[in-house]
N, C-alpha and C positions, 0 to 999 in steps of 0.2 A: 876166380871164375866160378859162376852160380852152377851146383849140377842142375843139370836136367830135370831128375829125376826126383822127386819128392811127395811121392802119394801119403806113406804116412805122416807125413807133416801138414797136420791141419788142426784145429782146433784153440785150447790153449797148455795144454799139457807140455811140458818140458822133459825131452826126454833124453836119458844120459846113460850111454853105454860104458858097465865095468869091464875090465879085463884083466888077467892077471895070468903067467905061465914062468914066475919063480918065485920060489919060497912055499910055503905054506897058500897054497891061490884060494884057498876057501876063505882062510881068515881074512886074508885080504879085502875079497870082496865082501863079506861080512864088516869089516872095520869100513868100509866104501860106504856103504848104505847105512849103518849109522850115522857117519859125518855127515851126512847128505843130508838126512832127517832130522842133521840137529843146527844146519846153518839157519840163519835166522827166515824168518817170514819163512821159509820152506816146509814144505809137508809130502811126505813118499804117498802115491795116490793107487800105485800098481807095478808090479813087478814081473817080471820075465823068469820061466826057472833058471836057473843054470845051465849050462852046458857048453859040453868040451868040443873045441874045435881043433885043427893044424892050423899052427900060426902063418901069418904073413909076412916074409919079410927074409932077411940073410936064412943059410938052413943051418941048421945044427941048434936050433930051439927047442925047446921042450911044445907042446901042447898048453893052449891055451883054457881057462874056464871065463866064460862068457857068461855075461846078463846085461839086463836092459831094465832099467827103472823110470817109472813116469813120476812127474811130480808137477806141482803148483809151487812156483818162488815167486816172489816182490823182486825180486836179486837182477839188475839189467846183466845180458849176456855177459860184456866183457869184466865185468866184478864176478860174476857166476865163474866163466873161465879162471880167473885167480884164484877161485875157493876151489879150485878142481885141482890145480897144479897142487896148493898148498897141501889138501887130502892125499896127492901121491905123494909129496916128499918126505909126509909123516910115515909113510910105507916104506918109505926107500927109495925110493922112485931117482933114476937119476938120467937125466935126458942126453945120453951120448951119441947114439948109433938109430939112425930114423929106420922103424918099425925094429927095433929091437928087441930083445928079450925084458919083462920088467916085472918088478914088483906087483905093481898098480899102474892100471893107463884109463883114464878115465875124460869121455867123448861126451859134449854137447854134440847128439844127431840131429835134434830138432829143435825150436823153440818155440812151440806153439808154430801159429803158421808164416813167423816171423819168418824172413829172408834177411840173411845178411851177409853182406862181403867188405870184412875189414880186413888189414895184412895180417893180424893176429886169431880171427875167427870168420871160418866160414860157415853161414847154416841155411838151410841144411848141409849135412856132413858132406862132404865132395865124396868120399867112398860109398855113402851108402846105396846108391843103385849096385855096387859089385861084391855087397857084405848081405848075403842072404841069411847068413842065423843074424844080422842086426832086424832085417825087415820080418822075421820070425817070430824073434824078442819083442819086436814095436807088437807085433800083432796079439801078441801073447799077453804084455804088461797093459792093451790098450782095453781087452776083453776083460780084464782084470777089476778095471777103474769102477768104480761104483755110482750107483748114479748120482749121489748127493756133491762125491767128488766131479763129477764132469757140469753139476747144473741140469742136467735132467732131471725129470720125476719119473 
């Protein structure tokens, strides 16, 4: 089901929420954003700071650290999606318990102003109407983009 709600989804910016609330979650999202920037045809165009949220999901989780990266790919969604799982598995990442505790969790939120509902990928994200530090992060990493990056002058 398509959400509703997808105001920052417009443009052509791809944009991919990190997340991380075990181990080391700096490095993490650190090691996130350079895979991201070194998959092919891709290029990081605008970033989100950091910041610590309360996780969602079973309790007894640690806190999360949060960001939001925009970028330009060649990469069609569902091939992008497998270079996202692939980035968390080199983390650790290992998919048992939905919204569990993890290494690395790493979101297509938007794809440009692409729409898509496949079994495997929904975009825009179906959570982000109810993920205020993502629409934060979007507004943050979008204020960031430069104008050569978005095609403005």
């Amino acid at each position: 089901m398509m959400p509703e709600w997808s105001a920052p989804c417009a443009g052509d910016a791809v944009y991919i929420a990190l997340g991380s609330n075990l181990g080391d979650r700096g490095a993490h999202l650190a090691a996130a954003r350079r895979a991201l920037g070194a998959l092919p045809g891709t290029s990081i165009i605008g970033e989100s700071d950091v910041e610590e949220t309360a996780p969602i999901g079973p309790p007894g989780q640690g806190p999360y650290l949060n960001q939001v990266v925009a970028m330009h790919t060649t990469i069609e969604p569902l091939a992008l999606l497998d270079h996202l799982h692939e980035i968390e598995r080199s983390r650790g990442r290992v998919r048992s318990e939905r919204w569990g505790a993890r290494t690395l969790d790493l979101d297509i939120v938007c794809y440009g102003a692409r729409r898509i509902d496949e079994p495997r990928l929904v975009v825009p994200h179906p959570e982000l109407a109810r993920r205020d530090f993502w629409q934060r992060e979007i507004a943050q990493a979008t204020a960031r983009i430069g104008p050569t990056a978005t095609g403005r002058a």
